[in-house]
OpenMM code with the backbone's topology and positions (N, CA, C; nanometers):
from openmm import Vec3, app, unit

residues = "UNK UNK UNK UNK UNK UNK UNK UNK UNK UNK UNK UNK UNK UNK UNK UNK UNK UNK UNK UNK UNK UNK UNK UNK UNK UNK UNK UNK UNK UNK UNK UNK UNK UNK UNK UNK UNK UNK UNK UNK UNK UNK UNK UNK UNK UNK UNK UNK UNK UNK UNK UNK UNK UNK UNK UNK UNK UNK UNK UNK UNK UNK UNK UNK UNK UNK UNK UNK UNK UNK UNK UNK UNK UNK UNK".split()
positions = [
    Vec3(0.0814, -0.1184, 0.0000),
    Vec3(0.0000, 0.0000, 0.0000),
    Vec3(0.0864, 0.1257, 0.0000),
    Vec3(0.2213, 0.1256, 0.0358),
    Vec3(0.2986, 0.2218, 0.0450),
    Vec3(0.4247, 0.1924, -0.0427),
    Vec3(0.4700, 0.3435, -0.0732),
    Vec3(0.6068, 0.3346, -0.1347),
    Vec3(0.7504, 0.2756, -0.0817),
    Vec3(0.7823, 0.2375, -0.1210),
    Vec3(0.9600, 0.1624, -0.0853),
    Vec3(1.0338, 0.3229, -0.0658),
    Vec3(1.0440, 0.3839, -0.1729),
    Vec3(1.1565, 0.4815, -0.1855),
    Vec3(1.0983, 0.6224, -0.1127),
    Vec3(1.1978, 0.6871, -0.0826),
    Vec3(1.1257, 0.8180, -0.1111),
    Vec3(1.1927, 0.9664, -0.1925),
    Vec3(1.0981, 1.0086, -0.2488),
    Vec3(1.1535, 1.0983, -0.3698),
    Vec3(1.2268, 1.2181, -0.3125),
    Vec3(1.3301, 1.2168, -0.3856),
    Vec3(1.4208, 1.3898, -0.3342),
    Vec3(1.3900, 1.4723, -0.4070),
    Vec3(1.4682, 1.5936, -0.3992),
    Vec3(1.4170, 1.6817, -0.5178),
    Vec3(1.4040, 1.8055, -0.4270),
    Vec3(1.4430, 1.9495, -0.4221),
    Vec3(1.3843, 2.0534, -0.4333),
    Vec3(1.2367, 2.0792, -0.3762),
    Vec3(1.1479, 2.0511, -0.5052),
    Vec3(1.0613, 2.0536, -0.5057),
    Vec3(0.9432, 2.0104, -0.4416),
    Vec3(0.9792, 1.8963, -0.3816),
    Vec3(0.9233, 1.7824, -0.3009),
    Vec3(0.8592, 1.8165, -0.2011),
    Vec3(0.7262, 1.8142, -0.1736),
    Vec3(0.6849, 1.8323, -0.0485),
    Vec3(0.5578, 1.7617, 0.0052),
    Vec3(0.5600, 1.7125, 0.0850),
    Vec3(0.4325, 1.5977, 0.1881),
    Vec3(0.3517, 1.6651, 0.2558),
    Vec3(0.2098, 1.5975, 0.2089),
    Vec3(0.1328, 1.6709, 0.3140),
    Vec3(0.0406, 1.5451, 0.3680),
    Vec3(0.0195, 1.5842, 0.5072),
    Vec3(-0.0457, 1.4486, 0.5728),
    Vec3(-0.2115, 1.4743, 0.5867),
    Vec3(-0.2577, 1.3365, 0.6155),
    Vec3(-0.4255, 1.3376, 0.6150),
    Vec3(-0.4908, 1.4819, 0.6153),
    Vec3(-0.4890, 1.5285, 0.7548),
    Vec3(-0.5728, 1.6510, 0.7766),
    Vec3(-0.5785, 1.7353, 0.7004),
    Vec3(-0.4798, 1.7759, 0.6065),
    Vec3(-0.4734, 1.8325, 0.5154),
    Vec3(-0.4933, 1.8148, 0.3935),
    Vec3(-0.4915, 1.6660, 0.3131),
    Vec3(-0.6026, 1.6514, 0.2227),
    Vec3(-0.7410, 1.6118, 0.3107),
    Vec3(-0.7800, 1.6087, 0.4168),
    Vec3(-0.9250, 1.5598, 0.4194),
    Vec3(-0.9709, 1.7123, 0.4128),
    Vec3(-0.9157, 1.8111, 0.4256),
    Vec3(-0.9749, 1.9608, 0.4119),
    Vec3(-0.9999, 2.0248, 0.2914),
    Vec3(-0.9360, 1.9466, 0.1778),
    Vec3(-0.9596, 1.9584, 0.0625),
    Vec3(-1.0249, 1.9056, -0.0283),
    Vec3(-1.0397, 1.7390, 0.0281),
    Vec3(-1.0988, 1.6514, 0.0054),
    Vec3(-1.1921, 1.5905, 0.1026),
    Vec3(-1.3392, 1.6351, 0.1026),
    Vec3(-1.3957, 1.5897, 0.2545),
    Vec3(-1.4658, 1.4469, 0.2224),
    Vec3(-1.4060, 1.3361, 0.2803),
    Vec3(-1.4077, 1.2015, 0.2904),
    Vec3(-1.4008, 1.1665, 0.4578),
    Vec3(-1.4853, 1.0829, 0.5011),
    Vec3(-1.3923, 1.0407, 0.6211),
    Vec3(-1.2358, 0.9773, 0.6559),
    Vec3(-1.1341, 0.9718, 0.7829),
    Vec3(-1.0773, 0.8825, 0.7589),
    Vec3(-1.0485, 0.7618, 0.6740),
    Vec3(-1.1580, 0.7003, 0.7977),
    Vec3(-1.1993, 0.5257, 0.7169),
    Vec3(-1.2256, 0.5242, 0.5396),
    Vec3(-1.2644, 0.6308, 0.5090),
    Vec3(-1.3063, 0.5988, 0.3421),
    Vec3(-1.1649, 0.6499, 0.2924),
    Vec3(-1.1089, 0.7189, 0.3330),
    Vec3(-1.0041, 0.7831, 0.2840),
    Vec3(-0.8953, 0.6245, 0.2654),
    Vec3(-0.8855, 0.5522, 0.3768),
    Vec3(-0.8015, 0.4716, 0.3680),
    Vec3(-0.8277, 0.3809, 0.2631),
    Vec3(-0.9727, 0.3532, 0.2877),
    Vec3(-1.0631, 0.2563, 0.1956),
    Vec3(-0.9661, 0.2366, 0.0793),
    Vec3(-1.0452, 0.3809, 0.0676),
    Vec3(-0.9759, 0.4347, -0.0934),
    Vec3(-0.8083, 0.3825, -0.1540),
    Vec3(-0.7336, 0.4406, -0.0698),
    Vec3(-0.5869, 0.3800, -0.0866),
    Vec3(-0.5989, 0.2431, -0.1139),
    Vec3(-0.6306, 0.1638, -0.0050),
    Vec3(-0.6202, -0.0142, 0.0095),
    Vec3(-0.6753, -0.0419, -0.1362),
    Vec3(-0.7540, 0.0084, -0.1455),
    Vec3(-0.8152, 0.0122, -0.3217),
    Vec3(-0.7779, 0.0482, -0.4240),
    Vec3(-0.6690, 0.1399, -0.4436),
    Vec3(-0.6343, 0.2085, -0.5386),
    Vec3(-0.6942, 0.3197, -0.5835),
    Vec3(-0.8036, 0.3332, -0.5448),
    Vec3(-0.8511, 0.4727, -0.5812),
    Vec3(-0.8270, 0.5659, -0.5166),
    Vec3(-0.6912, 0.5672, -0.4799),
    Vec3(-0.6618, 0.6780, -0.3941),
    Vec3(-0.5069, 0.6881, -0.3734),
    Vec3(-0.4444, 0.8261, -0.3989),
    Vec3(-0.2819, 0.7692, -0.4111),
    Vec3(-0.2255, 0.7481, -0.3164),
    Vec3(-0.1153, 0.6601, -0.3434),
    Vec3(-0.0530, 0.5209, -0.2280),
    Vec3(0.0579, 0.6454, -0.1498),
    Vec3(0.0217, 0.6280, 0.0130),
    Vec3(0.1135, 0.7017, 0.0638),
    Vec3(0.2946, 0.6970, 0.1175),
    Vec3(0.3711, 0.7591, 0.1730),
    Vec3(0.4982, 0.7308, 0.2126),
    Vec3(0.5326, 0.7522, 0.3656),
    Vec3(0.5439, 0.6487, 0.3978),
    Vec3(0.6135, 0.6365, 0.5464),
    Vec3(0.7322, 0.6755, 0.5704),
    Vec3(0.7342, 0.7971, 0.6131),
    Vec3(0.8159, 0.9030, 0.6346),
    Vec3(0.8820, 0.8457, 0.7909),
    Vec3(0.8566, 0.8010, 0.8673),
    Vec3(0.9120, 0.7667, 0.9846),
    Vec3(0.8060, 0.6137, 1.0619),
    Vec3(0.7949, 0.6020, 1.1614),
    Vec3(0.7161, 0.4677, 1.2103),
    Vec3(0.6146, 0.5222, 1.2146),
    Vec3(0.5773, 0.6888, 1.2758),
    Vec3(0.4293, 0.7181, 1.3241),
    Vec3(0.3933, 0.8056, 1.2449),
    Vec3(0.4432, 0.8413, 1.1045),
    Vec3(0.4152, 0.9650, 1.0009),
    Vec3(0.4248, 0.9189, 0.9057),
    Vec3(0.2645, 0.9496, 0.8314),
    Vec3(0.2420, 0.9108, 0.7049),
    Vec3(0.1749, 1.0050, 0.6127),
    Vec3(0.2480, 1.0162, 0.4934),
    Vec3(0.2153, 1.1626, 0.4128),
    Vec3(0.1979, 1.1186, 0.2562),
    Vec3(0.1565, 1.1792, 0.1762),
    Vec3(0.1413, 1.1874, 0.0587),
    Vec3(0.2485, 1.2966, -0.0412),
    Vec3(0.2472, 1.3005, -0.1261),
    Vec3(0.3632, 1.3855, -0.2356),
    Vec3(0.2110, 1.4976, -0.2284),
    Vec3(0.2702, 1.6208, -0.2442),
    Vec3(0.1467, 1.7410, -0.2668),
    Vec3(0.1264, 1.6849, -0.4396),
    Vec3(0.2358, 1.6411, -0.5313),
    Vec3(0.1938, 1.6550, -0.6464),
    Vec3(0.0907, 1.5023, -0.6772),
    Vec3(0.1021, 1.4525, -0.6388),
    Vec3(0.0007, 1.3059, -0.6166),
    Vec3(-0.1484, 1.4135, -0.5809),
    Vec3(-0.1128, 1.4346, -0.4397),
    Vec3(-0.3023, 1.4846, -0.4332),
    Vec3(-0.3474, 1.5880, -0.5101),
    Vec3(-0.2820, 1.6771, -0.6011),
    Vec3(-0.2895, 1.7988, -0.6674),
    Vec3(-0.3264, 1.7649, -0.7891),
    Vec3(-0.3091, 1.6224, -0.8520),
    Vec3(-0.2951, 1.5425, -0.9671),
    Vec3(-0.4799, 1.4775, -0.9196),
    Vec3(-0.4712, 1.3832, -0.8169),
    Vec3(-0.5647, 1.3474, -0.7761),
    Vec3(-0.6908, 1.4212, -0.7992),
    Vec3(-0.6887, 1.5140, -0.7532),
    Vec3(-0.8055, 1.6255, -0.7450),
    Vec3(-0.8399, 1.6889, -0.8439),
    Vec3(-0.7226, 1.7119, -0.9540),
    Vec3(-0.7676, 1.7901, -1.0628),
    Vec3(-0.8096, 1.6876, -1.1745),
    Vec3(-0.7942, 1.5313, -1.1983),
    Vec3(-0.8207, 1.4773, -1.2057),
    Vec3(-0.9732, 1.4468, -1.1832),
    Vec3(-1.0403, 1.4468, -1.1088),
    Vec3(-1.1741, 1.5007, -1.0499),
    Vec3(-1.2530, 1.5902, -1.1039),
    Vec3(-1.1715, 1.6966, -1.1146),
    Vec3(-1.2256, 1.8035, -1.1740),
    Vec3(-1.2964, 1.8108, -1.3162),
    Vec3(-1.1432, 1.7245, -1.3991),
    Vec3(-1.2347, 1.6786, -1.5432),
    Vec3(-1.2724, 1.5605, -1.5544),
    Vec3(-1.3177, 1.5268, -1.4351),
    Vec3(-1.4181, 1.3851, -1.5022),
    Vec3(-1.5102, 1.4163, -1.3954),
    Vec3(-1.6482, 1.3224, -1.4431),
    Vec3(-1.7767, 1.3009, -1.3290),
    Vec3(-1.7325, 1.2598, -1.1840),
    Vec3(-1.6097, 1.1755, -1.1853),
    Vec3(-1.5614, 1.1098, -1.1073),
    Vec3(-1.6173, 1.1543, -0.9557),
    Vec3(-1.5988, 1.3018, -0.9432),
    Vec3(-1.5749, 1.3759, -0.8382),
    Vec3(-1.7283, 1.4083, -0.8021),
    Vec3(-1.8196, 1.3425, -0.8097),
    Vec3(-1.9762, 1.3516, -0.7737),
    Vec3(-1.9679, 1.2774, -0.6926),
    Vec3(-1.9326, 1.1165, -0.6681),
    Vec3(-1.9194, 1.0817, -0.5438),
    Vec3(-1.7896, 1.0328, -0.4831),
    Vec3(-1.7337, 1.1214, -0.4022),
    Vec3(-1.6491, 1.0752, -0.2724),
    Vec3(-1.6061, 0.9602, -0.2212),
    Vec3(-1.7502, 0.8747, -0.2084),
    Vec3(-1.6614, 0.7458, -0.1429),
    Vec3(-1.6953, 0.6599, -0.2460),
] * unit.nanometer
topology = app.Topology()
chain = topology.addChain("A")
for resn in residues:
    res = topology.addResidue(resn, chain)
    for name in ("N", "CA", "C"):
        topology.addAtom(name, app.Element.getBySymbol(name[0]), res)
């Protein structure tokens, strides 16, 4: 469900749950759903108790949404 590597770069920056669920309003539980499923991008274990996403994954995610129906339902 998660990445092996993690990406360097400049550019690079993680943002964790609370901060896509504010952009994306899903619960937790569906949020994870989603991942375990694939419909949702696979996150990076940044340490044992921190788990984050690439901003360009959820930025991709969402706009993604935008041009398709997709984004009518949430879970």
């Amino acid at each position: 469900m998660q990445h092996n590597t993690l990406p360097t770069g400049a550019n690079v920056r993680f943002v964790r749950l609370p901060e896509i669920l504010s952009r994306y309003p899903v619960s937790r539980s569906s949020w994870w759903r989603g991942v375990k499923s694939g419909k949702y991008p696979k996150p990076y274990k940044l340490s044992a108790n921190v788990t984050a996403w690439l901003q360009s994954d959820i930025d991709s995610f969402l706009q993604s949404l935008a041009t398709t129906d997709a984004g009518a339902d949430h879970e």
